[in-house]
C-alpha positions in Angstrom: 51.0 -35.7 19.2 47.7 -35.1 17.8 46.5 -31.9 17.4 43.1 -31.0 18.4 41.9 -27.9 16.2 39.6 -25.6 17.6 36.1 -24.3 16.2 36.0 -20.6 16.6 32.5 -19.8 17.1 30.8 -17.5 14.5 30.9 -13.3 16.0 27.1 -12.7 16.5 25.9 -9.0 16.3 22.6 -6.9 16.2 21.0 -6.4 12.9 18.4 -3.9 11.9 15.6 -4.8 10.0 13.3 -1.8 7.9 9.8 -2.1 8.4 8.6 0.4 6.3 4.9 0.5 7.7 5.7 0.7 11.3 7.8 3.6 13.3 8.7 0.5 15.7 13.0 0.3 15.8 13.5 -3.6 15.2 17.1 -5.5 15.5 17.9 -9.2 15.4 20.9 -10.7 16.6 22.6 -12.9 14.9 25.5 -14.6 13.0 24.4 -13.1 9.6 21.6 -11.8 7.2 21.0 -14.7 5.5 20.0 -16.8 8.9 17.3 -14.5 9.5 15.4 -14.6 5.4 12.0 -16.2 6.0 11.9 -16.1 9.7 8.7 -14.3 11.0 8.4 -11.9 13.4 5.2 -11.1 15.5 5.1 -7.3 16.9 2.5 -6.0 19.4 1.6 -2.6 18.3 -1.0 -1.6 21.4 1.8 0.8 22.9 2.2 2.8 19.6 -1.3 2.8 18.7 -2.4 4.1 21.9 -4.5 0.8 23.4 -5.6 -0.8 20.1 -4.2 -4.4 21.0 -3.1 -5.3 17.2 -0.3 -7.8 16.8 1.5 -7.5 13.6 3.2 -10.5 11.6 6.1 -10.0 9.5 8.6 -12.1 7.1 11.7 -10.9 6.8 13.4 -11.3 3.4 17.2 -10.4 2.9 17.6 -8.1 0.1 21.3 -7.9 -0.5 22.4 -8.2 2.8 19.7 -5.6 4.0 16.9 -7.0 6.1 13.3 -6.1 5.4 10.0 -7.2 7.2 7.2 -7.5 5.2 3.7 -7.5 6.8 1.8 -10.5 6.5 -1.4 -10.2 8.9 -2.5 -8.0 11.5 -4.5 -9.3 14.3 -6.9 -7.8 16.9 -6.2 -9.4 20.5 -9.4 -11.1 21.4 -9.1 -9.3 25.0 -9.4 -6.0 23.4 -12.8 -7.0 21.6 -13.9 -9.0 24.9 -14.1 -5.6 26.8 -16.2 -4.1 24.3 -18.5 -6.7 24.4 -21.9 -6.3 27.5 -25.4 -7.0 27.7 -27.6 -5.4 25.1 -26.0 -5.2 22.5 -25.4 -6.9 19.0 -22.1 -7.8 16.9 -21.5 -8.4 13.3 -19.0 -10.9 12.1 -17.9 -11.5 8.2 -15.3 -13.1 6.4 -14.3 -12.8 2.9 -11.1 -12.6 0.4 -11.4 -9.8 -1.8 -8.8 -7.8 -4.3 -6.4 -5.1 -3.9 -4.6 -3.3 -6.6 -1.3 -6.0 -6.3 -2.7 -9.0 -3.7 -5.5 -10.8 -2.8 -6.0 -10.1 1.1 -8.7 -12.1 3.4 -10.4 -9.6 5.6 -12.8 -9.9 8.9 -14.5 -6.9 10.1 -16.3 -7.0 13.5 -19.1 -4.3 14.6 -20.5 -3.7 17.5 -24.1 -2.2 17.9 -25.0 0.2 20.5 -27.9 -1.6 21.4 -29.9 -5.3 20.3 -30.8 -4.7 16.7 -33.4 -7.1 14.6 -31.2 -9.5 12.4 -32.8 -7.5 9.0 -30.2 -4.7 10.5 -27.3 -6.7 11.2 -28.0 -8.4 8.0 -27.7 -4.9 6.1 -24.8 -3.7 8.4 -23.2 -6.7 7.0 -23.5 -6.3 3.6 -23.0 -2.9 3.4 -19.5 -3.2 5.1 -19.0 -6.0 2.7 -19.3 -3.6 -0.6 -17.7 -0.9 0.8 -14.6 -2.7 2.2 -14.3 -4.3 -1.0 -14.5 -0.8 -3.0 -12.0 1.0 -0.6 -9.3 -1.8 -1.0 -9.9 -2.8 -4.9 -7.6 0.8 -5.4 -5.2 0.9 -3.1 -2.2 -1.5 -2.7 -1.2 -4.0 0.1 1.0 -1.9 1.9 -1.7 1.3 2.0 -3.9 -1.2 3.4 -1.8 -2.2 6.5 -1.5 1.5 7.4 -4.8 2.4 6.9 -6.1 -0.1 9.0 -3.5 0.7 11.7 -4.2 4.4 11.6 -7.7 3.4 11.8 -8.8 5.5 9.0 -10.7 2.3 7.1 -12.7 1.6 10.2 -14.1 4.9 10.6 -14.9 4.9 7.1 -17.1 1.9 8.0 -18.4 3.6 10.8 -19.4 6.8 8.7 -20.9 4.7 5.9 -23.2 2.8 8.0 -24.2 5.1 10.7 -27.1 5.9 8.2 -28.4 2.2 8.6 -27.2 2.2 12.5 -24.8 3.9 14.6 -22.0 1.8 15.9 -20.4 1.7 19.4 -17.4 -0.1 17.6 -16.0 -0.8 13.8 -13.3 -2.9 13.8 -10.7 -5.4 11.2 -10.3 -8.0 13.5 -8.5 -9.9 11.1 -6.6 -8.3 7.5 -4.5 -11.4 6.3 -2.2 -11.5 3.3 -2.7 -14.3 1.0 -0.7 -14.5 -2.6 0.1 -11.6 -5.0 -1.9 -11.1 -7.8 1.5 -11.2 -10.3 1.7 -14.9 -8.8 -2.2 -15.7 -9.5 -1.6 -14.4 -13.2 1.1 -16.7 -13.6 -0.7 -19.4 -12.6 -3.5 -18.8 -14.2 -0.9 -18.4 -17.7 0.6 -22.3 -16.9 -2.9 -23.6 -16.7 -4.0 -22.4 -20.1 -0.5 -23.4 -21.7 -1.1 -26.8 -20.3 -4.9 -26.9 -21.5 -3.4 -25.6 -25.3 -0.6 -28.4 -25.1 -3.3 -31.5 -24.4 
């Protein structure tokens, strides 16, 4: 008689993950730790930040057996920015990679003018975000970033530094985007020129 063995399925379980700038509890389930390194994970944060309809993307990397989720972009729902958005009025748009103290991070602010300005203000409402953004986030790291803008202290920054070209009935990161870390770009950046020396 042949004997037919049996698979034993693999015992699945919850598994927390730490997600050090968010208060949000997060568990996967799962066979193990290591099934769930370089999944991503999207979480919609409008509950905890009281309306502000940002959905936050995360990778999680297994350290050890530990799961972590590390933010990779934050995102502000289109709907939220829709109902903002009537008759006389103006909005300001950029898009731009810039440098923080470990990462380079792309970054799109939206405004929203109280009323229709001429486009020699929007122009200078632009580029005055533009500088400052790129000044506040030159000193402060990747992960200072991410809460700031979700504790919306960066915005009103903007708002304070160019309510004394126009006041603004909204300053906004629609989009803050992680893109490589700076220790990577150095590397590269090291291989080139070894290559360039060895020719």
């Amino acid at each position: 008689m042949e004997q037919k063995t049996v698979k034993r399925s693999m015992k699945k379980e919850f598994y927390n993950v730490e997600a050090p700038i968010t208060a949000m509890k997060i568990s996967l389930y799962g066979g193990n730790p290591e099934e769930f390194d370089g999944k991503t994970i999207i979480l919609d944060l409008t509950k905890s930040l009281r309306g502000r309809s940002f959905e936050l993307r995360m990778r999680i990397k297994n350290e050890n057996g530990k799961l972590v989720a590390v933010p990779m972009n934050l995102r502000l729902a289109g709907s939220y920015i829709r109902r903002a958005m009537h008759r006389g009025i103006d909005y300001v748009e950029d898009s731009f990679n810039a440098e923080c103290r470990d990462a380079i991070v792309r970054i799109k602010p939206f405004l929203i003018t109280r009323k229709n300005v001429s486009r020699a203000v929007r122009k200078a409402l632009r580029e005055t975000a533009n500088k400052y953004i790129i000044s506040y986030i030159k000193i402060r790291s990747i992960k200072e970033l991410f809460s700031d803008i979700m504790t919306n202290k960066l915005q009103k920054g903007i708002a304070s530094k160019l309510k004394k070209i126009y006041p603004l009935a909204m300053s906004e990161i629609r989009v803050f985007e992680f893109l490589k870390d700076k220790a990577e770009t150095k590397d590269n950046k090291i291989a080139e020129e070894t290559d360039k020396e060895a020719e």
